[in-house]
N, C-alpha and C positions, 0 to 999 in steps of 0.2 A: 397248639403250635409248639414245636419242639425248639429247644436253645439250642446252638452249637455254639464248642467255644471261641473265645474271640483268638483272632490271626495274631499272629505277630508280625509288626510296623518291620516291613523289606526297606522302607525309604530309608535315605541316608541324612535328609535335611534334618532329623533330629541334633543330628552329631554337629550340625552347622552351629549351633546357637552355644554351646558346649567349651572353653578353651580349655584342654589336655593340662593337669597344672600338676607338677615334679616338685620334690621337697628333696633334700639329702643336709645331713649331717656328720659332722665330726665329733666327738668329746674326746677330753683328755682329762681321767681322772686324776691325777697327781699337780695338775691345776685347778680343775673344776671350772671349765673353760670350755665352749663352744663354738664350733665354728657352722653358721648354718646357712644355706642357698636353694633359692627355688625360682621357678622360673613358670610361664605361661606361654602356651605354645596352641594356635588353631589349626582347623583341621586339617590344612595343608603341611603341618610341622613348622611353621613360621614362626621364630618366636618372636610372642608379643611385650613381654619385658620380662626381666630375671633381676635380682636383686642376691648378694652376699653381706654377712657380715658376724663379726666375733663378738661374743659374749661370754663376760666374766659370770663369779658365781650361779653357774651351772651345778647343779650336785650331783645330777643319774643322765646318763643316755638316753633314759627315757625323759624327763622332764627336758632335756634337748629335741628330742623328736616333737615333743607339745611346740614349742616355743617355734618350729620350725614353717609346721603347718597351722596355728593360729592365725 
């Protein structure tokens, strides 16, 4: 008996179980100072909550971007 490959899943209820989650950030190097917010949104776009907040002793953009999606 021969194999063919498997289909790829057309259904949408995978995307149900899933909430859409946003990250963004600020630095300012000449304080070393972050500003970071993210939020969680289902599959309708609803957001389910978001959260902001500033943080001192940042040192790179990128160790902002960690700290944002952690």
């Amino acid at each position: 008996m021969e194999s063919s490959p498997t289909e790829a899943c057309t259904c949408d209820d995978y995307k149900t179980a899933e909430p859409d989650r946003r990250s963004d950030v600020a630095w300012r190097k000449e304080l070393n100072a972050a500003g970071l917010a993210w939020s969680f949104s289902n599959n309708r776009n609803e957001r389910i909550t978001s959260h902001s907040e500033y943080m001192a002793f940042v040192i790179s953009s990128l160790v902002a971007e960690g700290l944002a999606i952690r």
